[in-house]
MARBAKE-568606 format. One line per field, with one value per residue (C-alpha): residue number from 1; y, x, z. Coordinates in Angstrom, 3 decimals, padded with zeros to 6 digits. Layout:
% residues N
pos	NUM  ...
c2	Y  ...
c1	X  ...
c3	Z  ...
END
This chain:
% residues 587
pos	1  2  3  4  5  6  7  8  9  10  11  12  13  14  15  16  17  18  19  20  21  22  23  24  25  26  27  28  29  30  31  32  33  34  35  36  37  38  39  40  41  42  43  44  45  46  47  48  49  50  51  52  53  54  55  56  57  58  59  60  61  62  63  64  65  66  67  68  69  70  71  72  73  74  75  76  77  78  79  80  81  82  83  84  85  86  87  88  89  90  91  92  93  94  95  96  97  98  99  100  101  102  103  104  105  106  107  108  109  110  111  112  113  114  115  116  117  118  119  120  121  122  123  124  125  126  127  128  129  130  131  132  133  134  135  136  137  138  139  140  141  142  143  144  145  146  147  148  149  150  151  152  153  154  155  156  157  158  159  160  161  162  163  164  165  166  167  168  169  170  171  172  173  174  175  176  177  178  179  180  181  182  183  184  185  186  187  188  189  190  191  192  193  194  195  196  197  198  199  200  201  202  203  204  205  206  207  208  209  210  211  212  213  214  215  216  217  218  219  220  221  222  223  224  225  226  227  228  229  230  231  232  233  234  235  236  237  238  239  240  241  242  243  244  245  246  247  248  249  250  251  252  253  254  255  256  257  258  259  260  261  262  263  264  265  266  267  268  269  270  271  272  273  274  275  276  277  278  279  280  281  282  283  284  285  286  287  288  289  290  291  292  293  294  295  296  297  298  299  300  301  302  303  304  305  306  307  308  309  310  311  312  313  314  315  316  317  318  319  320  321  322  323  324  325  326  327  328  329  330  331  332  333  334  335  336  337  338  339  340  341  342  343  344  345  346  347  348  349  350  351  352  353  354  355  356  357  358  359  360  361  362  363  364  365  366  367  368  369  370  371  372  373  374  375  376  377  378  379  380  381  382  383  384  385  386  387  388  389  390  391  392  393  394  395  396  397  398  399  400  401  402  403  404  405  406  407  408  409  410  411  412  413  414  415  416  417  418  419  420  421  422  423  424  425  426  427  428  429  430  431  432  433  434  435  436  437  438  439  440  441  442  443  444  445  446  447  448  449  450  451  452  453  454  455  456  457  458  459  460  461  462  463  464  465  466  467  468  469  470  471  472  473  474  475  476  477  478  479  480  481  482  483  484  485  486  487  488  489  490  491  492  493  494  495  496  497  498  499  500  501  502  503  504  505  506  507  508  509  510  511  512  513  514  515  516  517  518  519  520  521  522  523  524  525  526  527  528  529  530  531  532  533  534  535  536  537  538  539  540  541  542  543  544  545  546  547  548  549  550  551  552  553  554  555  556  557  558  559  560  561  562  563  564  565  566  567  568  569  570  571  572  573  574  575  576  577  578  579  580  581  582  583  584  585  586  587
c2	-052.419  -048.748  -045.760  -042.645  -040.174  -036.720  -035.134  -031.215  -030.090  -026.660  -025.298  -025.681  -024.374  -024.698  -028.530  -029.863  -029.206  -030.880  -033.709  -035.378  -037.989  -040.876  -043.866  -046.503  -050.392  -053.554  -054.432  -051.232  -049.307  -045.220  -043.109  -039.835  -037.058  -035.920  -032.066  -031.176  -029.409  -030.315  -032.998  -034.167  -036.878  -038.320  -040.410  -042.935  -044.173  -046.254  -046.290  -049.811  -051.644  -052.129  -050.443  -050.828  -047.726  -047.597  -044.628  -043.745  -041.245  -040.697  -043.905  -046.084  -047.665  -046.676  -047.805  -050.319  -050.292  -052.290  -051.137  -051.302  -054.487  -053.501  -052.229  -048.647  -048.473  -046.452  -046.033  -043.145  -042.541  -039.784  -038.275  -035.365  -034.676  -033.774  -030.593  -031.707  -035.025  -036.215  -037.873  -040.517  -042.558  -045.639  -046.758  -050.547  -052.268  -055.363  -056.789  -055.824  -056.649  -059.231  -057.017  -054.317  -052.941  -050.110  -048.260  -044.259  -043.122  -040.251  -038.815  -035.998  -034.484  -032.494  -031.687  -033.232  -036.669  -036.654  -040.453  -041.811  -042.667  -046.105  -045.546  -047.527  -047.985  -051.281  -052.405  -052.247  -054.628  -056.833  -057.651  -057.653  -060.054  -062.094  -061.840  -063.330  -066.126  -066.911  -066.910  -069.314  -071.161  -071.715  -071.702  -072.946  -076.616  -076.393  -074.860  -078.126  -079.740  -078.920  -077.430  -078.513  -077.304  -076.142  -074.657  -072.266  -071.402  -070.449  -068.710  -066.459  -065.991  -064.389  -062.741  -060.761  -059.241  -058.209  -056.682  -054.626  -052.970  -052.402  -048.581  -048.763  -050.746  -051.930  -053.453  -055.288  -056.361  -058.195  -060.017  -061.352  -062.005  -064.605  -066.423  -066.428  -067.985  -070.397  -072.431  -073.752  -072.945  -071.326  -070.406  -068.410  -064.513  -061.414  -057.924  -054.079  -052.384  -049.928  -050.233  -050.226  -047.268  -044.928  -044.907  -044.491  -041.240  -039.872  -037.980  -039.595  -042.190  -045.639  -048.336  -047.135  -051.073  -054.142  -057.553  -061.011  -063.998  -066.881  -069.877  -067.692  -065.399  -061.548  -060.275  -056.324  -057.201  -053.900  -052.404  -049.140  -049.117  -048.068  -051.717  -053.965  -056.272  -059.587  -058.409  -060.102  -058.267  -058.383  -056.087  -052.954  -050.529  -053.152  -055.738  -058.735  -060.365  -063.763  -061.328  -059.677  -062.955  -064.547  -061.215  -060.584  -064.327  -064.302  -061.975  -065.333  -068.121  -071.866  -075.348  -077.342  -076.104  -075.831  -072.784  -071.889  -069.841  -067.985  -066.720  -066.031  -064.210  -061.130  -059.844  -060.539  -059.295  -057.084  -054.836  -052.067  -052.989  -055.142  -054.488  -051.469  -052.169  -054.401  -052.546  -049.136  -046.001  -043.871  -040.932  -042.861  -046.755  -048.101  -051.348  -053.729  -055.864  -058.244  -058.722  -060.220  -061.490  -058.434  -056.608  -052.968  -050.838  -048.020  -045.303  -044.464  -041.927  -042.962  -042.276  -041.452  -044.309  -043.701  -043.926  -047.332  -048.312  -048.222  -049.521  -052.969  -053.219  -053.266  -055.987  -058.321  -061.214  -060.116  -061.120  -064.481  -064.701  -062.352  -065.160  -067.996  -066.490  -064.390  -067.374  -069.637  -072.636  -073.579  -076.960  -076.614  -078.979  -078.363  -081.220  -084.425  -086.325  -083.699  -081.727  -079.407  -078.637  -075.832  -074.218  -071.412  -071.289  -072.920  -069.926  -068.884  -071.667  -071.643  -075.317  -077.378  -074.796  -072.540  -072.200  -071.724  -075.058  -076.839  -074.621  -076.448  -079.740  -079.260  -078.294  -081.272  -083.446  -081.744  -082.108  -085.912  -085.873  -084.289  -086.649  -089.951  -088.807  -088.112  -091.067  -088.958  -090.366  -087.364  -084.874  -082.123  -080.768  -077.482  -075.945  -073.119  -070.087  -071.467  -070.667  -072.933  -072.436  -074.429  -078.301  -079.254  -077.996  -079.688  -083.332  -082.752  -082.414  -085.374  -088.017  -087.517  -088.963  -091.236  -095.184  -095.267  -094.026  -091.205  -088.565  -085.149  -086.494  -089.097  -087.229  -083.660  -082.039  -078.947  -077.633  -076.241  -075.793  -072.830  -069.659  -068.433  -065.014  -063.930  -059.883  -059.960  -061.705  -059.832  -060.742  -061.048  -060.662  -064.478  -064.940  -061.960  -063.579  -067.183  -064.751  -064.997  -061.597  -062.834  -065.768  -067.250  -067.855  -069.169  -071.937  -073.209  -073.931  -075.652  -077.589  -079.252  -080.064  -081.021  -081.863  -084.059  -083.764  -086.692  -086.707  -082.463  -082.519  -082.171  -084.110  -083.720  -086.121  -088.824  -087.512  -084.362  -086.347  -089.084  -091.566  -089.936  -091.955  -091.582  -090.513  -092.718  -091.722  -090.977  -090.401  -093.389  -092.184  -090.399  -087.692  -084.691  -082.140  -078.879  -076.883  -074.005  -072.601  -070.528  -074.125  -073.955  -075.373  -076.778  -077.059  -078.386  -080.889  -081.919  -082.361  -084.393  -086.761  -086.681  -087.667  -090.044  -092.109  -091.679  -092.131  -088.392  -087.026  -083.923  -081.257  -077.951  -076.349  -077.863  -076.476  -074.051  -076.108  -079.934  -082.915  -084.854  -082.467  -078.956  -076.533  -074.891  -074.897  -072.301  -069.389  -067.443  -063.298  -061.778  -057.952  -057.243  -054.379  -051.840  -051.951  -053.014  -055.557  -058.362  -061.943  -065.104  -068.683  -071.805  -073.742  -076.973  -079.392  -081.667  -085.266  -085.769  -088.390  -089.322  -092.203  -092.523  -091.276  -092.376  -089.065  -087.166  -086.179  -084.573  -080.587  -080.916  -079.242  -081.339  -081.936  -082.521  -085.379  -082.702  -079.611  -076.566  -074.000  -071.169  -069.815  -066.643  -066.582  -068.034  -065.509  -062.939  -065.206  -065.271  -068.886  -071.392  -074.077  -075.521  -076.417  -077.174  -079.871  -081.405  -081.736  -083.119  -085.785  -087.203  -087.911
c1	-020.623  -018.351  -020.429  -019.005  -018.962  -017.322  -016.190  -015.514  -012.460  -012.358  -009.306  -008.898  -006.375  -002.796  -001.543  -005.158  -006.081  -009.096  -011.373  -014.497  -016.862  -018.450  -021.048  -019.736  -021.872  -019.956  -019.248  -019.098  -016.072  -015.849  -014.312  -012.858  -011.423  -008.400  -007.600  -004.810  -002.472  000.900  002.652  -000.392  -000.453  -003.459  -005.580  -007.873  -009.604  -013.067  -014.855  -016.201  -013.848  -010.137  -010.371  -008.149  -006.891  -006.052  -004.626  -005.083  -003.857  -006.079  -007.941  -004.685  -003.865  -000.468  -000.701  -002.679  -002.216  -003.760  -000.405  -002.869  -005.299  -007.003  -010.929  -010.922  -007.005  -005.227  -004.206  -001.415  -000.312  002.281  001.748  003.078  000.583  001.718  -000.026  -003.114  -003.511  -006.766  -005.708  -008.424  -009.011  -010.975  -011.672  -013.242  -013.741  -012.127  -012.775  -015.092  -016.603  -019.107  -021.680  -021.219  -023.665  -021.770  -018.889  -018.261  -014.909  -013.080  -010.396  -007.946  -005.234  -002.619  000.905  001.975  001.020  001.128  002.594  000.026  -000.560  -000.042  -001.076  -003.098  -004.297  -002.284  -005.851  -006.999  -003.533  -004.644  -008.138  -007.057  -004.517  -007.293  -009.689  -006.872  -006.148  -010.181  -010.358  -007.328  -008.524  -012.289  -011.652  -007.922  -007.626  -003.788  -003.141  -002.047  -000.647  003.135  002.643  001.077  -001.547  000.718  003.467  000.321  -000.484  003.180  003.426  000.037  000.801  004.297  002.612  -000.431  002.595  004.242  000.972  000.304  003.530  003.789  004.163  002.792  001.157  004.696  005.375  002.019  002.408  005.712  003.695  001.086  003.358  005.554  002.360  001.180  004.746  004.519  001.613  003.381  001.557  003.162  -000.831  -000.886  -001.419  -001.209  -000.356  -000.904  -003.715  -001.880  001.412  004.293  005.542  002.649  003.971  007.566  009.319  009.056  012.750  015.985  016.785  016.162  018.855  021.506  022.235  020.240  020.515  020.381  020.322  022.370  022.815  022.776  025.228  024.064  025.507  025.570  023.092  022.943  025.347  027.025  027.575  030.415  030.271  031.169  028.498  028.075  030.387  029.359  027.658  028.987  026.986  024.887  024.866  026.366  023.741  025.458  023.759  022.979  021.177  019.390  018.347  016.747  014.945  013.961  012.434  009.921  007.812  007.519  005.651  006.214  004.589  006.200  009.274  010.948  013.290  014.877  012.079  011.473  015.020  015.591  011.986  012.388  015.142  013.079  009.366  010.121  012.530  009.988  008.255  008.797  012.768  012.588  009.412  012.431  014.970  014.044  014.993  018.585  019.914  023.263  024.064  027.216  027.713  030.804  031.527  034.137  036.061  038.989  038.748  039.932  036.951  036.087  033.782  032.104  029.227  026.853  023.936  020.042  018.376  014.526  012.103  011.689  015.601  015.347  012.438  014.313  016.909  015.124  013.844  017.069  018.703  021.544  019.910  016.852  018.779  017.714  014.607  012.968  013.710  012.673  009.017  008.472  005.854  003.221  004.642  006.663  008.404  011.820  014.911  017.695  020.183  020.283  017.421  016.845  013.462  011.955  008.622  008.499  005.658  006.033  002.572  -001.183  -003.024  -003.562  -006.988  -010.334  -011.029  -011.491  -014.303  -011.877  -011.127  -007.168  -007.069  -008.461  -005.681  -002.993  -004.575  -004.095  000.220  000.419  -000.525  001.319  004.333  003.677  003.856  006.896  008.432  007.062  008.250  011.410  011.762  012.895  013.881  015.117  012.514  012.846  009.863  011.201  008.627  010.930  008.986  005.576  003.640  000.480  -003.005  -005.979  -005.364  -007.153  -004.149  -001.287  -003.419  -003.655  000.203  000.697  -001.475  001.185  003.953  002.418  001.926  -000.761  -004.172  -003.432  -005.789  -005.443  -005.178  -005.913  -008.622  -008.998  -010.864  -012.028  -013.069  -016.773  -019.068  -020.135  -018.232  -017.207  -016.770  -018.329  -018.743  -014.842  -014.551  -013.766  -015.161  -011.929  -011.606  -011.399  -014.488  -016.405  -014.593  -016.594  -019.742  -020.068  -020.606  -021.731  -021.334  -024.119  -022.808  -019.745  -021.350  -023.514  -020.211  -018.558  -021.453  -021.710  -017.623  -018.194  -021.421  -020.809  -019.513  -017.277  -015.459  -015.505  -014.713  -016.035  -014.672  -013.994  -016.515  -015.149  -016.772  -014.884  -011.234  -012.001  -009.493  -007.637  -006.150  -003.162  -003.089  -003.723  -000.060  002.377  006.191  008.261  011.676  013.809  012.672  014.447  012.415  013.967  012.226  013.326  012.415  009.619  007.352  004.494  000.955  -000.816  002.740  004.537  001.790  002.863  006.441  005.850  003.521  006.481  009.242  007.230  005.812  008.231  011.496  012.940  015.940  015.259  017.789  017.196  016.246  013.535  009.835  008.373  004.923  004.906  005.772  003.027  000.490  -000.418  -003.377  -005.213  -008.080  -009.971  -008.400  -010.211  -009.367  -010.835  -009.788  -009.139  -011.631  -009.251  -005.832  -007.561  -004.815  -005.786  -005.258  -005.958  -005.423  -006.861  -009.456  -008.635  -006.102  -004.876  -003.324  -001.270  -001.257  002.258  004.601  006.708  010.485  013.423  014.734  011.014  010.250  007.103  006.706  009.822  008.696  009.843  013.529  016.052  018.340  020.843  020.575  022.146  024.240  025.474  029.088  030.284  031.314  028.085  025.874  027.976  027.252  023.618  024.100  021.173  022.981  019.916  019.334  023.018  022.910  020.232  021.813  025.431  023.515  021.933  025.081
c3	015.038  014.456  016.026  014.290  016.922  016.121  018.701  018.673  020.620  023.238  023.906  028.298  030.335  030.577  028.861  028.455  024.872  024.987  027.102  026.322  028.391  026.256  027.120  025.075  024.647  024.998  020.760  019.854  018.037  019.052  016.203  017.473  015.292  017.065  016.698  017.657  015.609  017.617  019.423  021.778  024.447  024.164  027.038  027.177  030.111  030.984  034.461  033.626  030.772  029.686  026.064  023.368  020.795  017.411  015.516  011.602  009.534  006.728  007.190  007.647  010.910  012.376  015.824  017.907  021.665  024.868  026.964  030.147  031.032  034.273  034.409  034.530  033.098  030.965  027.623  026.579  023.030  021.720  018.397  016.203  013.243  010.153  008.725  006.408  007.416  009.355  012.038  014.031  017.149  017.270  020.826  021.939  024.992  025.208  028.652  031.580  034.432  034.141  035.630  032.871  030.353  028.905  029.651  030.148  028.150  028.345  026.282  026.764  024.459  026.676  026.052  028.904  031.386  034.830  036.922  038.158  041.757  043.134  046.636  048.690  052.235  054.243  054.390  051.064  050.063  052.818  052.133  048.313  049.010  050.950  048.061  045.464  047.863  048.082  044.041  044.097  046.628  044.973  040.882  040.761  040.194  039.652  043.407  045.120  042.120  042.895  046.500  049.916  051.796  054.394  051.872  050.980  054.250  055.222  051.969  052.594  056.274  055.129  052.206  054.290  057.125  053.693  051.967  055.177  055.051  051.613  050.349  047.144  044.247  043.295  046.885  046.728  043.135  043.764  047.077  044.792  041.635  043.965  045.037  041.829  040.194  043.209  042.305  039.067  035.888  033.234  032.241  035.387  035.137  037.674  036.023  037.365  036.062  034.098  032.544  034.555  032.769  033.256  037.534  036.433  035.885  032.404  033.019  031.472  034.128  031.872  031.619  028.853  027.748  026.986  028.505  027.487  029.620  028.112  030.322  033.333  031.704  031.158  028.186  026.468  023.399  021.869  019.316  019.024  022.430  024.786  026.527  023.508  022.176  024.098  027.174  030.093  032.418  036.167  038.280  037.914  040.551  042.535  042.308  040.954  037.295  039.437  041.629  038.560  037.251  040.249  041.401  037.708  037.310  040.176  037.966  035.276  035.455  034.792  034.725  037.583  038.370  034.885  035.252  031.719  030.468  033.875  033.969  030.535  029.439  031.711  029.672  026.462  027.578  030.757  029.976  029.245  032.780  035.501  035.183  036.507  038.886  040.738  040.094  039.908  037.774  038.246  036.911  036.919  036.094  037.620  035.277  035.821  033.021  031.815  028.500  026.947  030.535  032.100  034.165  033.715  035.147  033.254  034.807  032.072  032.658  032.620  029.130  027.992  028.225  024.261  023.709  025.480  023.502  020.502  021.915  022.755  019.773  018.162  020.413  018.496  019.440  017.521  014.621  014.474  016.400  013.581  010.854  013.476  013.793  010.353  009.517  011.853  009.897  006.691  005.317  004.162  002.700  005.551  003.796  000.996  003.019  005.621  005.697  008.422  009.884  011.383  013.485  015.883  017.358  016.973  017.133  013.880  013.714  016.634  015.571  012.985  011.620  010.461  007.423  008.873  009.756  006.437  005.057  007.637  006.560  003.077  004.036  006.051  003.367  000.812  003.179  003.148  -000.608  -000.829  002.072  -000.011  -002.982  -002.268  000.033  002.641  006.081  008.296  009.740  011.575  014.149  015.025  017.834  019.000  019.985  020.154  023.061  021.787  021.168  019.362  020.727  017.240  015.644  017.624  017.027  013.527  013.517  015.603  013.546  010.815  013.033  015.344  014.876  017.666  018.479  021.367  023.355  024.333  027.931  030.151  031.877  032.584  035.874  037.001  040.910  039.586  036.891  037.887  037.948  041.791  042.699  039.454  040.898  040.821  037.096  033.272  030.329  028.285  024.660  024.341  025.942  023.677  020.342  020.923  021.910  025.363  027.493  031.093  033.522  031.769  028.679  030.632  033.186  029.776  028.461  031.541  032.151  028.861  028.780  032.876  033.807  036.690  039.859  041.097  045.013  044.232  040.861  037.714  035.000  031.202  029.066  027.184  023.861  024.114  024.883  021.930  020.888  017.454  014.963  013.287  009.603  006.705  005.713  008.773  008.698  009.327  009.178  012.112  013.960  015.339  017.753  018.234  021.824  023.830  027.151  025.351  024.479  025.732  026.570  023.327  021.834  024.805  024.861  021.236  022.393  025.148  022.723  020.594  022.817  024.496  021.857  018.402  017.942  017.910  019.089  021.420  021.058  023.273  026.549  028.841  027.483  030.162  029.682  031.234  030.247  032.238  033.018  032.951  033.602  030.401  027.935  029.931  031.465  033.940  034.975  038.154  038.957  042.688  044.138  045.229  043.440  040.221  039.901  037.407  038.099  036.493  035.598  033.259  035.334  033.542  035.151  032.465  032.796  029.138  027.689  027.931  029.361  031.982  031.035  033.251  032.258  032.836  036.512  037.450  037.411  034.681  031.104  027.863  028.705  025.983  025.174  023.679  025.874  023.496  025.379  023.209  023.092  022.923  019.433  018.520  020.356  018.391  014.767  015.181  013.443  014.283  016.351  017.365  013.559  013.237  015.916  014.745  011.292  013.050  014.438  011.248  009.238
END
């Protein structure tokens, strides 16, 4: 429900144009007329919730923004109103703590924003760090999967002397974002409570290039630039690109021990953020680079935060991700007897309720009547970007190719059916979207999926992991399956169903979800007291339902048959070799 709430401005001192205090109920949408008449900074913060903030100009949305997750974060926004135009702010919560009934929000408009202060007691990092062990410990299922008892005790014993000593929230965030990598699930989560940003400077000292990690390669991936495009990086400010990459992955998280997607994603996703919460800001970037193998070094001076911005968003190697992922799926001719299927992620369905996924039914089969009437016998599954979602969606894809009945898994487990530590646990917008608001709604739900308990664990019913059939019609020809390190969960889950059971070709880079098992279905967020840090992790340890591979070990992700490696030339071209290979390999 929107609550209109009109909210008259008074001019304060100095920067602060204006600042307002607001109780706002869980469900319910705040609509604030902003009145500034200049360039305005405008805040949003909640004692109890993480809101998110949308911006309209004349009743048109401009801008959403959840930059910040934490309870009782942040949200900044910059805007210059154009004279005439009504300009509002719609404000919602969309996660608290459990505990929460409504929410106190206040919003200021100032010309200017102050960094905000990540200090903390060595004691309140220690007994945080001691509180995220004890959720781990009591809700994780996944925590011994890949590591030993005693590997987590050495681990947390190192950790706590490095918590006490840390000097601020960035010190104690890279503790807890190594322990959290460590356990090996790619479904894993640990973030600051505000955006990295908001602690940073706001003067000109932001990296002047953009990166991109190609086979353990950094190369210069922005144009008009005085390093040439696709240059290979040596060193900046003497810290050598290997270095970059294996300080830069800890912050990314994996099934297993797959490493593609944790080395490459930083450079992608955490450019904006946790680059520079490693590596810091400088007035001055010392960047060694090499090409037409000869090396040269060049110093370049820091830029705004907005330049750089812009800057990442217009990355080269944009180019062809953009036409990869401009649609959640499509069926196109590639060659003669060559079609593709392509689908970049299964969350655009909840179940098989949704009208979305009657939709996808209805492609599929119209797929199959293009494939049959054409008497097609090459198909390519290209899964390339998708980082899952509904497991109704990835089984409907998978009775059109499969000759055999198959599950979702083998069995599935998790350590309780009742929520631990609930004080310390959010209400996240997934759980609000199926209508749950407490720890209630959520131990009704785990105890009809797990209702009993078995040697300590609590296991999936067989009614929810039935037996599904394949399709009337299936796909008989050969099949190619195109991954990359991005793969994951309900999609990586696919692949390895696909590999393991048809005849396709794999052609790619190992999936950063796993081949044989994985955590997932439910994911779980708990907030620690005093740094507000969030954490979290899905409660469900899966066994796939997939065979035994002499070329599959366990904690690998979905590992190719033809691994692609790009080229120089062909990071410059922007071609799709992925697509290319998989078309080589046909004729």
């Amino acid at each position: 429900m929107t609550k209109p709430f009109i909210i008259p401005l008074l001019l304060l001192v100095n920067s602060v144009y204006g600042q307002t205090d607001i109780e706002l109920k869980p469900g319910d949408t705040l609509k604030y007329s902003l009145k500034s008449q200049q360039p305005v900074w405008v805040t949003v913060q909640s004692s109890d919730a993480n809101v998110g903030v949308a911006l309209f100009i004349e009743g048109k949305k401009i801008k959403e923004q959840d930059d910040s997750r934490g309870i009782k974060s942040i949200e900044r926004l910059f805007y210059t109103p154009e004279k005439g135009k009504k300009y509002e702010l719609k404000v919602w919560a969309k996660s608290y703590i459990e505990k929460t009934k409504s929410s106190k929000i206040s919003i200021t408009e100032s010309k200017t924003v102050s960094i905000l202060n990540g200090q903390f007691t060595s004691a309140q990092f220690v007994e945080d760090l001691r509180i995220f062990r004890s959720i781990r410990e009591r809700a994780n299922s996944g925590l011994y999967v890949y590591r030993s008892r005693k590997q987590i005790d050495s681990l947390y014993q190192k950790a706590e002397e490095e918590a006490a000593n840390s000097k601020n929230i960035f010190d104690f965030y890279k503790v807890i974002a190594r322990l959290t990598g460590f356990e090996g699930s790619c479904h894993n989560y640990t973030d600051l409570p505000n955006h990295a940003s908001y602690y940073l400077t706001r003067k000109p000292e932001y990296l002047p290039v953009t990166l991109k990690n190609i086979d353990g390669r950094l190369f210069q991936d922005s144009k008009d630039n005085k390093i040439p495009l696709a240059a290979e990086i040596i060193s900046i400010n003497n810290i050598p690109a290997r270095e970059m990459i294996n300080r830069f992955s800890q912050y990314y998280f994996s099934d297993g021990y797959s490493i593609p997607y944790k080395e490459a994603t930083g450079f992608d996703k955490g450019m904006l953020d946790k680059f520079y919460i490693e590596f810091g800001t400088h007035k001055q970037y010392s960047i060694k680079y090499k090409w037409n193998e000869q090396i040269h070094e060049v110093t370049l001076p820091g830029i705004s935060l907005e330049a750089f911005k812009k800057l990442q968003e217009s990355r080269h190697s944009l180019t062809l991700d953009k036409k990869l992922m401009s649609e959640k799926y499509s069926f196109t001719k590639e060659d003669e007897n060559v079609y593709r299927l392509s689908v970049r992620g299964f969350d655009f369905a909840t179940g098989k309720e949704d009208p979305a996924y009657e939709k996808f039914s209805t492609f599929l089969e119209q797929m199959m009547d293009t494939l049959e009437h054409e008497k097609i016998t090459n198909l390519i599954i290209d899964l390339r970007g998708n980082s899952g979602g509904t497991g109704a969606l990835y089984e409907k894809v998978f009775t059109y190719l499969t000759q055999r009945p198959f599950r979702d898994s083998h069995y599935a487990y998790t350590w309780f059916n009742e929520v631990p530590m609930e004080e310390k646990l959010v209400i996240t917008p997934l759980f609000l979207s199926n209508g749950v608001k407490d720890k209630q709604g959520i131990n009704a739900y785990l105890k009809q999926l797990y209702p009993k308990e078995v040697q300590g664990k609590y296991y999936w019913t067989d009614d929810k992991n039935p037996s599904i059939l394949p399709n009337e019609r299936t796909f008989k020809g050969q099949l190619y399956l195109l991954v990359d390190q991005r793969v994951a969960s309900a999609a990586s889950h696919l692949a390895s169903l696909i590999k393991s059971y048809t005849n396709a070709i794999v052609i790619g880079k190992e999936t950063v979800g796993g081949y044989y098992e994985h955590n997932g279905h439910l994911p779980l967020v708990y907030e620690l007291p005093n740094t507000g840090i969030q954490t979290g992790f899905s409660i469900v340890h899966v066994i796939q339902d997939a065979q035994n591979l002499p070329d599959q070990e366990k904690g690998q992700g979905v590992i190719p048959h033809y691994e692609i490696r790009l080229t120089h030339q062909e990071f410059l071209d922007q071609n799709d070799v992925y697509l290319k290979k998989a078309l080589e390999l046909q004729k």
